[in-house]
KOLZA-149280 format. One record per residue (C-alpha): residue in one letter; chain; x, y, z. Coordinates in steps of 0.2 Angstrom, whole numbers, plus 2048, in hexadecimal, padded with zeros to 3 digits. Layout:
N
node rest=A	kette=A	X=X	Y=Y	Z=Z;
...
//
This chain:
330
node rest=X	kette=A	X=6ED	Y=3D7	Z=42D;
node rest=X	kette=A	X=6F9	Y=3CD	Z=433;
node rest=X	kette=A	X=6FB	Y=3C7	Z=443;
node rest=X	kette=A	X=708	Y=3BD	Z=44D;
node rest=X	kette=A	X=70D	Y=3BB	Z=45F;
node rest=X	kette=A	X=71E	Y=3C5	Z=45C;
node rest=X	kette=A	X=723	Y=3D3	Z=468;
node rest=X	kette=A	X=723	Y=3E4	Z=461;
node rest=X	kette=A	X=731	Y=3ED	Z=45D;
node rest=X	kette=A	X=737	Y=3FD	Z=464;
node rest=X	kette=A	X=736	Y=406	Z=455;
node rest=X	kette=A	X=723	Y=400	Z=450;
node rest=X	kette=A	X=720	Y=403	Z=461;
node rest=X	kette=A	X=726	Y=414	Z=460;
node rest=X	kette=A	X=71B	Y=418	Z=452;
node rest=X	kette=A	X=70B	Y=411	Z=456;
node rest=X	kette=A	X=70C	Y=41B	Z=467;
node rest=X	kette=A	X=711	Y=42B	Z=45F;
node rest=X	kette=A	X=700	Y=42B	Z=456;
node rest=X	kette=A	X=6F7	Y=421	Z=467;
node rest=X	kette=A	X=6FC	Y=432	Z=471;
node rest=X	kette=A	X=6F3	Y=43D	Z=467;
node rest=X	kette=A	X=6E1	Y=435	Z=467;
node rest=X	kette=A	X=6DC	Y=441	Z=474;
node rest=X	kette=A	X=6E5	Y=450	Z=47B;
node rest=X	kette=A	X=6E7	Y=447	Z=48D;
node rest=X	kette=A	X=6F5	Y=43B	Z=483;
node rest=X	kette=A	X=700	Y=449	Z=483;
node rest=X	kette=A	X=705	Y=449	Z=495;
node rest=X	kette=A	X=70B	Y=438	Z=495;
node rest=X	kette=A	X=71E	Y=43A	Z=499;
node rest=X	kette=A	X=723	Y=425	Z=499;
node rest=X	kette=A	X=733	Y=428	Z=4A4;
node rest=X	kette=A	X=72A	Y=436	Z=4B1;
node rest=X	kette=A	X=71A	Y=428	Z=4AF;
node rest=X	kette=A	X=726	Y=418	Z=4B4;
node rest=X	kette=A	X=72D	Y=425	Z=4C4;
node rest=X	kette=A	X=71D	Y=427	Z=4C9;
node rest=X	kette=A	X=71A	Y=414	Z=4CA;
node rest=X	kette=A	X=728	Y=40F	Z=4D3;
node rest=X	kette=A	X=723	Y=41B	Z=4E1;
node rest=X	kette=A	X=713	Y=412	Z=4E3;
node rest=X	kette=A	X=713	Y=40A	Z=4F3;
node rest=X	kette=A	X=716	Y=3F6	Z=4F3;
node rest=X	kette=A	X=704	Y=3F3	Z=4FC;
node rest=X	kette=A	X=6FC	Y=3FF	Z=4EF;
node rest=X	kette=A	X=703	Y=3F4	Z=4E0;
node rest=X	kette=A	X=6F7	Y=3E9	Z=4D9;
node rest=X	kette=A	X=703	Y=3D9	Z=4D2;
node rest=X	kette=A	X=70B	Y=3D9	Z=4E2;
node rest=X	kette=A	X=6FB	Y=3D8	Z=4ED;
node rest=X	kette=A	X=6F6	Y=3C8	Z=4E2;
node rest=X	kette=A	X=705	Y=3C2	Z=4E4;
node rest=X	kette=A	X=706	Y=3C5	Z=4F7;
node rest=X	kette=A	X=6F2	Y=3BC	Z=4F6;
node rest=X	kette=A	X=6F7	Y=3AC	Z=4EA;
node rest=X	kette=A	X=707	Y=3A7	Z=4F6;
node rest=X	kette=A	X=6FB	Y=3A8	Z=506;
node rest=X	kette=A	X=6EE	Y=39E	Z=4FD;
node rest=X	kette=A	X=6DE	Y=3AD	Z=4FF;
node rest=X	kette=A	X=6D4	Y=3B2	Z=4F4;
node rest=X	kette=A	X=6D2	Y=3C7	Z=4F2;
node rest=X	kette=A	X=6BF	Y=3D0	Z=4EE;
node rest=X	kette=A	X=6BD	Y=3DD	Z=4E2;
node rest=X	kette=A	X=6B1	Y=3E6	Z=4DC;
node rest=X	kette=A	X=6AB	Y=3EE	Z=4CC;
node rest=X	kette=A	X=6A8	Y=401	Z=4CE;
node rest=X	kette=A	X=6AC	Y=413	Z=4C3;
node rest=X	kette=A	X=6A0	Y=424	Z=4C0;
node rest=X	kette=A	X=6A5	Y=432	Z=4B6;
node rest=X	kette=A	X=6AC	Y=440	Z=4C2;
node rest=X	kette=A	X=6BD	Y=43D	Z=4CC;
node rest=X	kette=A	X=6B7	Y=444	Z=4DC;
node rest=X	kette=A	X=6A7	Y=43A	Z=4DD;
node rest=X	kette=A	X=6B1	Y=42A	Z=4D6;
node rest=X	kette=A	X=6BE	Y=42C	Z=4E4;
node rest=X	kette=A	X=6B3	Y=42D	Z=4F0;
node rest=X	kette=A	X=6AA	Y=41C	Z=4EA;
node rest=X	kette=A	X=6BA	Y=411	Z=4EA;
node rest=X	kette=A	X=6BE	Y=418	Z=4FB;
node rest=X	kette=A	X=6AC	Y=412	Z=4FF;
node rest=X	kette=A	X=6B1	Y=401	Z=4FB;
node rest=X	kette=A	X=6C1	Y=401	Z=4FF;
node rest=X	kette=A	X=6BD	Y=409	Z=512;
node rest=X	kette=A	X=6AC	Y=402	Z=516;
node rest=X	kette=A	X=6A9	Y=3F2	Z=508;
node rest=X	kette=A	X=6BE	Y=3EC	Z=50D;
node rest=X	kette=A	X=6C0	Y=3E8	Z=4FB;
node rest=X	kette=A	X=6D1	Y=3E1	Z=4F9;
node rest=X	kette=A	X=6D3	Y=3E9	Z=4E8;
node rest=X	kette=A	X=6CA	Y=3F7	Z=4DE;
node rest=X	kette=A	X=6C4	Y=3FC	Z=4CE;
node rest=X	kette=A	X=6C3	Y=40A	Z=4C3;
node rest=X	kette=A	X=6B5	Y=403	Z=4B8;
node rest=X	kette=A	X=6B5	Y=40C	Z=4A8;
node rest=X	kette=A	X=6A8	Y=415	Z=49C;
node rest=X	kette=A	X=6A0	Y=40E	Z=48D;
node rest=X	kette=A	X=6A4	Y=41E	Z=483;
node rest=X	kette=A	X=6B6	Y=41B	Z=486;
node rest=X	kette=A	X=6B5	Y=408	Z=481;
node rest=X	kette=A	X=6B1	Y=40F	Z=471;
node rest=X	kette=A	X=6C0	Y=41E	Z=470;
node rest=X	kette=A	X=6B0	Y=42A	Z=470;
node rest=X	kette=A	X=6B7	Y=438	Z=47B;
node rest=X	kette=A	X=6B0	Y=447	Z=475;
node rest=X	kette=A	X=69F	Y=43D	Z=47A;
node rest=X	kette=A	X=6A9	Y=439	Z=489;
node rest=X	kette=A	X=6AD	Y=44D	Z=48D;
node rest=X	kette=A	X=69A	Y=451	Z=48B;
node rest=X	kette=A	X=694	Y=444	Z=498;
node rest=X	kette=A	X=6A2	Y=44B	Z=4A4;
node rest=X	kette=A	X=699	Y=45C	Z=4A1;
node rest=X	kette=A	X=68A	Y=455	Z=4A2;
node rest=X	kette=A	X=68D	Y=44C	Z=4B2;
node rest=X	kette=A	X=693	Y=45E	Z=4BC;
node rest=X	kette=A	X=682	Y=466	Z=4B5;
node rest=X	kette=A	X=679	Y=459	Z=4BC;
node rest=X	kette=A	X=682	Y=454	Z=4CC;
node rest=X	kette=A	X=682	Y=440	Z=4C9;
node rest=X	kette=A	X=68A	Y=436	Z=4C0;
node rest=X	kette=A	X=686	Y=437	Z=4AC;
node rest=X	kette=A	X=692	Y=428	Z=4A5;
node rest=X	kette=A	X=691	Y=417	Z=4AC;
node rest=X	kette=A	X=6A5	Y=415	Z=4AF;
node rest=X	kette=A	X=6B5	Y=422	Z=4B2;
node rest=X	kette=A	X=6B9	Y=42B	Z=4A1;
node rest=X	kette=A	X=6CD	Y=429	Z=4A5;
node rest=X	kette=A	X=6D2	Y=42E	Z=495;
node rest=X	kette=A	X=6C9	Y=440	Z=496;
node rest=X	kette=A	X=6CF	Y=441	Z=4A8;
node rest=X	kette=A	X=6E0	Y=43E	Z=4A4;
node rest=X	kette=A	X=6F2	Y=43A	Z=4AC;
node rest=X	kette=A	X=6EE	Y=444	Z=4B9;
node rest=X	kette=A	X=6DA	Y=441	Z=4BF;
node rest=X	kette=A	X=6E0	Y=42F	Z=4BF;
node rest=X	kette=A	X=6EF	Y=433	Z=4CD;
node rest=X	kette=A	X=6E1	Y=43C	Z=4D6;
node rest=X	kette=A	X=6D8	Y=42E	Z=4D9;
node rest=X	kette=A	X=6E5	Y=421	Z=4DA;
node rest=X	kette=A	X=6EE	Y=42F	Z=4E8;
node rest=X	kette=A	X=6DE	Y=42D	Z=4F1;
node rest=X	kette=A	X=6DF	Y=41B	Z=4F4;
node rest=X	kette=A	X=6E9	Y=40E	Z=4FF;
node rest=X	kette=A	X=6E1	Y=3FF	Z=4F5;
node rest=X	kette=A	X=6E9	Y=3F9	Z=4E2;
node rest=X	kette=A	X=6DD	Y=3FF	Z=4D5;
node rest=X	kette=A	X=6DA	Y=3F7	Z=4C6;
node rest=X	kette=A	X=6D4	Y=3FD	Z=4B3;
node rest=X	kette=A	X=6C6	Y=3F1	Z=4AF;
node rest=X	kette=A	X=6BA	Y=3F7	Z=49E;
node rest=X	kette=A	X=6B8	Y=3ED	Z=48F;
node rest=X	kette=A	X=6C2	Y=3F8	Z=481;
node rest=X	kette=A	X=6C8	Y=3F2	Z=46F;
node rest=X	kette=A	X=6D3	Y=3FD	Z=46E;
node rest=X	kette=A	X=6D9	Y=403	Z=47E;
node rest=X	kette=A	X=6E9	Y=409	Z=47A;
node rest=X	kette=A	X=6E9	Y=41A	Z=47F;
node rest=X	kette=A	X=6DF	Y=415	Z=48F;
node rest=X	kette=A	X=6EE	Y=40A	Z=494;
node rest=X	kette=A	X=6F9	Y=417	Z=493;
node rest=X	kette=A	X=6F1	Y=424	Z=49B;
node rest=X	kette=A	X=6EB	Y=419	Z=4AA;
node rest=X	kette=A	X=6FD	Y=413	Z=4AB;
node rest=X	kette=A	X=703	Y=423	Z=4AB;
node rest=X	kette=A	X=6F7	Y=428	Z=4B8;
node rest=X	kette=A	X=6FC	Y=41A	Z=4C3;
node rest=X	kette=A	X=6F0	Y=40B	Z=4C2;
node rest=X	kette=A	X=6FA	Y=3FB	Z=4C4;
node rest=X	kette=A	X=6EC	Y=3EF	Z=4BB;
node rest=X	kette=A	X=6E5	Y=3EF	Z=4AB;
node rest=X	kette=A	X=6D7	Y=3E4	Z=4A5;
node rest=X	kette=A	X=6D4	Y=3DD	Z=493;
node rest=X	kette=A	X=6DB	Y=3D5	Z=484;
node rest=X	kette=A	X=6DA	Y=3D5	Z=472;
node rest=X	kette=A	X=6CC	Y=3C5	Z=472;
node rest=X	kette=A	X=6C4	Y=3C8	Z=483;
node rest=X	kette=A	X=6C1	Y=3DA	Z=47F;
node rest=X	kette=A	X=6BC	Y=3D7	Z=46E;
node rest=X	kette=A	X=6AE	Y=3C9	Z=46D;
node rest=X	kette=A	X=6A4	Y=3CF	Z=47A;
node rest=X	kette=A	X=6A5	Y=3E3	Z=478;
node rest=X	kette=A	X=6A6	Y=3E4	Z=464;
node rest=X	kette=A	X=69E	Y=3DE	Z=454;
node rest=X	kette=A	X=6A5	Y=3EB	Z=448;
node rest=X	kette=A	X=6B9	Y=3E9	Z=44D;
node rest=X	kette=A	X=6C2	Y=3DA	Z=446;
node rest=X	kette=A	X=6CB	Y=3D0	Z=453;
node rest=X	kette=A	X=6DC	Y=3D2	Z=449;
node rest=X	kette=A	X=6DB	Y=3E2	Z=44B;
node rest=X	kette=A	X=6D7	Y=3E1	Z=45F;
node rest=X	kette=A	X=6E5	Y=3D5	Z=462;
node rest=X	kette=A	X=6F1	Y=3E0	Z=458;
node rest=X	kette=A	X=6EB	Y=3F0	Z=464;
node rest=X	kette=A	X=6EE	Y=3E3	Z=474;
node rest=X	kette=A	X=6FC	Y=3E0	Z=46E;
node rest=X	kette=A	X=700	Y=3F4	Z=46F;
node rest=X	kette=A	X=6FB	Y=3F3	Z=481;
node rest=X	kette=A	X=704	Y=3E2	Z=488;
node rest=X	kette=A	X=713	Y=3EA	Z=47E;
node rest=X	kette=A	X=710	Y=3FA	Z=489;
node rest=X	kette=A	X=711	Y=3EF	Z=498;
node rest=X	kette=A	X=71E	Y=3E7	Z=495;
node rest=X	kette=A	X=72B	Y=3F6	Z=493;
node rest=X	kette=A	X=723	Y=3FD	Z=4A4;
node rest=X	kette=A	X=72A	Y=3EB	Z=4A9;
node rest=X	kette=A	X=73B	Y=3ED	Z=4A3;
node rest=X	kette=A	X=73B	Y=3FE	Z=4AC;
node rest=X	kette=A	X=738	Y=3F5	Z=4BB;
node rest=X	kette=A	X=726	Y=3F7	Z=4BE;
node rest=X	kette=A	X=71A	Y=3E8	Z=4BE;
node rest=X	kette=A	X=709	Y=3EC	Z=4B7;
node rest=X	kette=A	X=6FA	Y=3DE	Z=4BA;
node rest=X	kette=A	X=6F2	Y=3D7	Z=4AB;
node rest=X	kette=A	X=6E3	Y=3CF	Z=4A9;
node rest=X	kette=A	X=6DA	Y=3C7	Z=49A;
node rest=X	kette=A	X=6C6	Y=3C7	Z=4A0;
node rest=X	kette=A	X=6C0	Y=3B8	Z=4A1;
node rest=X	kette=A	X=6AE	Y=3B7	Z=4A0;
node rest=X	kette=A	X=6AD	Y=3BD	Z=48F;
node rest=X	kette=A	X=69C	Y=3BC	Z=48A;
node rest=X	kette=A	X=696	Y=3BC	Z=49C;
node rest=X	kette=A	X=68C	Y=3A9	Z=4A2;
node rest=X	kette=A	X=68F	Y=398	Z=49C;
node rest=X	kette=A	X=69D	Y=399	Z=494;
node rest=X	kette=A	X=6A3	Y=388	Z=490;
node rest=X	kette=A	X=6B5	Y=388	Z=49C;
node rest=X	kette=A	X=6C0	Y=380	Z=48D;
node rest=X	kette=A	X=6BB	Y=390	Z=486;
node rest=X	kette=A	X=6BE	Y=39D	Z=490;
node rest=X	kette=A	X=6CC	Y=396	Z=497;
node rest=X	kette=A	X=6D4	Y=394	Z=484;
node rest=X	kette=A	X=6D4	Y=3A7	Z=480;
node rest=X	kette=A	X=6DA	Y=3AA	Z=493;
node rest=X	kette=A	X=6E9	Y=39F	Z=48F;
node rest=X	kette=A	X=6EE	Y=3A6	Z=47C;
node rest=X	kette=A	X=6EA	Y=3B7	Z=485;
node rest=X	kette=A	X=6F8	Y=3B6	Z=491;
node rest=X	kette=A	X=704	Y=3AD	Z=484;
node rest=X	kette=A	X=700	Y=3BE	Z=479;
node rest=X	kette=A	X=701	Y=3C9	Z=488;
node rest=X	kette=A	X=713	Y=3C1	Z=48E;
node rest=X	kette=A	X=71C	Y=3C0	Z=47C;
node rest=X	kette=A	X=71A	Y=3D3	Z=47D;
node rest=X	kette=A	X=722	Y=3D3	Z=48E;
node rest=X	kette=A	X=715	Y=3D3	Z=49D;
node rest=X	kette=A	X=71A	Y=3C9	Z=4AC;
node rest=X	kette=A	X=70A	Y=3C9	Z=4B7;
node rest=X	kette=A	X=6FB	Y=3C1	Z=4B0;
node rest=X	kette=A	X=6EB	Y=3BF	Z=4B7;
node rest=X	kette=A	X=6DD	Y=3B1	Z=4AE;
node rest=X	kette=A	X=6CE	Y=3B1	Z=4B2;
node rest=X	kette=A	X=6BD	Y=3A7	Z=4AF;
node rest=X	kette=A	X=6AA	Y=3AC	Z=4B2;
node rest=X	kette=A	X=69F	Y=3A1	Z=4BD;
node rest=X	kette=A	X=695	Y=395	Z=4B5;
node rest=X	kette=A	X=68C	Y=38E	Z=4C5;
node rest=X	kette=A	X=690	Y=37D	Z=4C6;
node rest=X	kette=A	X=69D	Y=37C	Z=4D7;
node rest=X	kette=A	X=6A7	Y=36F	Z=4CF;
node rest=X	kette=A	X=6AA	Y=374	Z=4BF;
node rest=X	kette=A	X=6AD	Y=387	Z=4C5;
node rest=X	kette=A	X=6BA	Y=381	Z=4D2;
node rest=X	kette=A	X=6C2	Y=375	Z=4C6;
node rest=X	kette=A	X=6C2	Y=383	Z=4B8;
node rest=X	kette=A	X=6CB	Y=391	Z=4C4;
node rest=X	kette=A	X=6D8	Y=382	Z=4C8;
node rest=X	kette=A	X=6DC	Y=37C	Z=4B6;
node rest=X	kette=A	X=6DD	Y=38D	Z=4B1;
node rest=X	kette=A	X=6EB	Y=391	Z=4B8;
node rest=X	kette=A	X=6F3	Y=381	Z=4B6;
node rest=X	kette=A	X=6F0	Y=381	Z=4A4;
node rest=X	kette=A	X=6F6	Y=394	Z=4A1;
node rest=X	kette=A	X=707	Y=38F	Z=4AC;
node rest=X	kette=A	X=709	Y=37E	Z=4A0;
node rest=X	kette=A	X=708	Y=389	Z=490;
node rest=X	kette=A	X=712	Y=398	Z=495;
node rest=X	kette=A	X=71E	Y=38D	Z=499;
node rest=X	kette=A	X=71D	Y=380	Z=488;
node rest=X	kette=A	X=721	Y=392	Z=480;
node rest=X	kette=A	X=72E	Y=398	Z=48C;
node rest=X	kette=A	X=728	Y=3A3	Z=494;
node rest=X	kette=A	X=72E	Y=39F	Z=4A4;
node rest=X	kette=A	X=72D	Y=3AC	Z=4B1;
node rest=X	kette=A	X=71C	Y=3B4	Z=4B0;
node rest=X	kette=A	X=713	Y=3B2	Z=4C0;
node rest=X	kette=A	X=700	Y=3AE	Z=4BE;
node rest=X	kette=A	X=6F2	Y=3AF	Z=4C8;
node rest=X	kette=A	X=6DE	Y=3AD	Z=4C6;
node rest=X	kette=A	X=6CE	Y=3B7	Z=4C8;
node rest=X	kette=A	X=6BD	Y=3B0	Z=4CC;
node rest=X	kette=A	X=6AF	Y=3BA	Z=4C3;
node rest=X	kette=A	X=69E	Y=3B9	Z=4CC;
node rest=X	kette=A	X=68E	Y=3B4	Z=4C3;
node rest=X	kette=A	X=68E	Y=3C0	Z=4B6;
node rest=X	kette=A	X=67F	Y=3BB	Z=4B0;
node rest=X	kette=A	X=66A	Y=3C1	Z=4B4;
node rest=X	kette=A	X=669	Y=3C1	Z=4C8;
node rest=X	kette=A	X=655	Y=3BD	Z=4D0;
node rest=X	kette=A	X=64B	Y=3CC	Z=4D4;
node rest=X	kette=A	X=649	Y=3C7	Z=4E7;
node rest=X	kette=A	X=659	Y=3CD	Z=4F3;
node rest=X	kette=A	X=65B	Y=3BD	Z=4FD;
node rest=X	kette=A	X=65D	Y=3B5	Z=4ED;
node rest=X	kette=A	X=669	Y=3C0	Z=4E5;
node rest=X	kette=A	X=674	Y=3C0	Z=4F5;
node rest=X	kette=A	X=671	Y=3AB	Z=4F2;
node rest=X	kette=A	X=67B	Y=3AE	Z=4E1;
node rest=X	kette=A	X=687	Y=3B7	Z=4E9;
node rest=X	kette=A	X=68B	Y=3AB	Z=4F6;
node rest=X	kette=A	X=68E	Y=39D	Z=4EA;
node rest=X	kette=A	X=69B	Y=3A8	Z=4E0;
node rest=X	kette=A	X=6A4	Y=3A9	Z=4F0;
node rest=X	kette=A	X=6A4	Y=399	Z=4F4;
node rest=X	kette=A	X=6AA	Y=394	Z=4E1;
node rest=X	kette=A	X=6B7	Y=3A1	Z=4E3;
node rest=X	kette=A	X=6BD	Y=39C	Z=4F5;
node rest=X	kette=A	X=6C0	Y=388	Z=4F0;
node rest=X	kette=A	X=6C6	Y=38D	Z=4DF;
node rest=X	kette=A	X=6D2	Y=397	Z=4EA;
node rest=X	kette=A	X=6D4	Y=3A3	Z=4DC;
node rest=X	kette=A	X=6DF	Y=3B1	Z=4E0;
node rest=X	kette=A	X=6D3	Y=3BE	Z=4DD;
node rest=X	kette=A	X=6BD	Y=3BC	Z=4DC;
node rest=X	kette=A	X=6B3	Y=3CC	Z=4D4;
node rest=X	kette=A	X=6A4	Y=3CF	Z=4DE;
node rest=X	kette=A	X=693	Y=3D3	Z=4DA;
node rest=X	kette=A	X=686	Y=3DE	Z=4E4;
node rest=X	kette=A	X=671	Y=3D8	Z=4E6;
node rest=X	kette=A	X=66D	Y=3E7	Z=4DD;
node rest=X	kette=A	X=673	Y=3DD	Z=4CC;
//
């Protein structure tokens, strides 16, 4: 396969999209002019670019938390849980490790499963299965921006369904979502699917709707050596705004060292303006996300709240835009 950093035309676009829409019935009620309306009617302080860049121009640094369960009732009432008692600045909808894998027929049974049983049965929100409109059912529940975080290879139909359904952030990319969630799918075949999905972006941009993107950073999850990371978070957003994305979000996992954390946030960002601007691409705004210890946390609670703490220092000096938070019971 051939890959290049070369925006997709309409009329592959087009094509590939035709067949993306019929992976599960759900893609059927995705109607990209009644989708972009839909958007546009979402309040300003709902939207989730706009909150981080309201956050990077006043110098703060926004929490959010990692969360999702497999009915919509039960998963709304979780995010308004942490948006109304935890004051998280932003929100997630975590999703399901069936659908990372476009298994939704396994996806449908665990939804089942999970009514029988009255707790979740799925350890994320099967959007997908849910579709169009289970996702506006719980974005309609929300005053806070809410973001798709999962860890898909090919998350094409997920993107747009959840666009469709009115999230305003989207998590992933076609090397971050590949090296640490996949052993059996080659990486030019991830880029090429990522490509589908910052394409996708990009023309609900030109409609004048401004979708977050956001490479993840940690990739493997501890002690990822910064020059790493920060190189896949940097070709990640030169892929993502060739295909037309305008709001980019880097991001880079704690290793634990204060210094070197603070420093990598910082030179992240600079580095990822310096390169999108060799390549001219001038007007995308960028910002950063702290990722929290990702690694083991100690048994006692004193001493997990102790990792935690040192996170949010890291995140506070670093004065990244955005810092994902952990809980003791890691």
């Amino acid at each position: 396969m051939d890959i290049k950093n070369k925006r997709i035309s309409d009329d592959e676009f087009n094509r590939i999209r035709a067949e993306v829409l019929t992976q599960w019935p759900t893609g059927k009620d995705v109607d990209f002019q009644e989708a972009v309306d839909y958007q546009k009617a979402i309040p300003e302080e709902r939207r989730f670019a706009e909150k981080l860049v309201k956050a990077k121009n006043e110098g703060r640094t926004l929490t959010q938390p990692r969360a999702g369960v497999a009915l919509i009732n039960e998963h709304i009432e979780l995010l308004q849980h942490l948006q109304d008692a935890g004051e998280a600045d932003l929100l997630p909808t975590t999703i399901d490790s069936y659908t990372r894998q476009n298994r939704y027929e396994d996806c449908e049974n665990g939804i089942r499963v999970s009514q029988q049983e009255g707790r979740s049965m799925l350890n994320g929100f099967p959007a997908v299965n849910h579709g169009v409109q289970g996702c506006r059912r719980v974005i309609e529940a929300l005053k806070t921006p809410v973001q798709v975080r999962h860890g898909t290879p090919d998350a094409r139909l997920l993107a747009e369904i959840t666009f469709a359904g009115g999230f305003t952030s989207y998590e992933g990319g076609g090397i971050s979502y590949n090296l640490p969630y996949t052993k059996n799918v080659p990486m030019e075949r991830t880029i090429r699917d990522w490509q589908y999905v910052d394409r996708l972006t990009g023309i609900y941009e030109e409609a004048g709707v401004s979708i977050n993107r956001e490479p993840y950073g940690p990739l493997t999850g501890t002690l990822v050596p910064p020059c790493i990371s920060h190189a896949v978070a940097v070709i990640e957003a030169l892929l993502a705004a060739e295909q037309g994305v305008k709001n980019v979000t880097v991001g880079y996992g704690q290793g634990g060292n204060l210094l070197q954390d603070i420093a990598a946030i910082r030179s992240l960002e600079e580095l990822t303006n310096e390169y999108l601007e060799k390549y001219g691409y001038k007007d995308v705004i960028v910002t950063t996300v702290f990722h929290q210890w990702m690694g083991g946390f100690p048994q006692d609670e004193a001493k997990a709240f102790g990792v935690i703490s040192w996170g949010s220092v890291a995140a506070a000096l670093s004065k990244a835009t955005k810092v994902i938070v952990k809980t003791p019971h890691e």
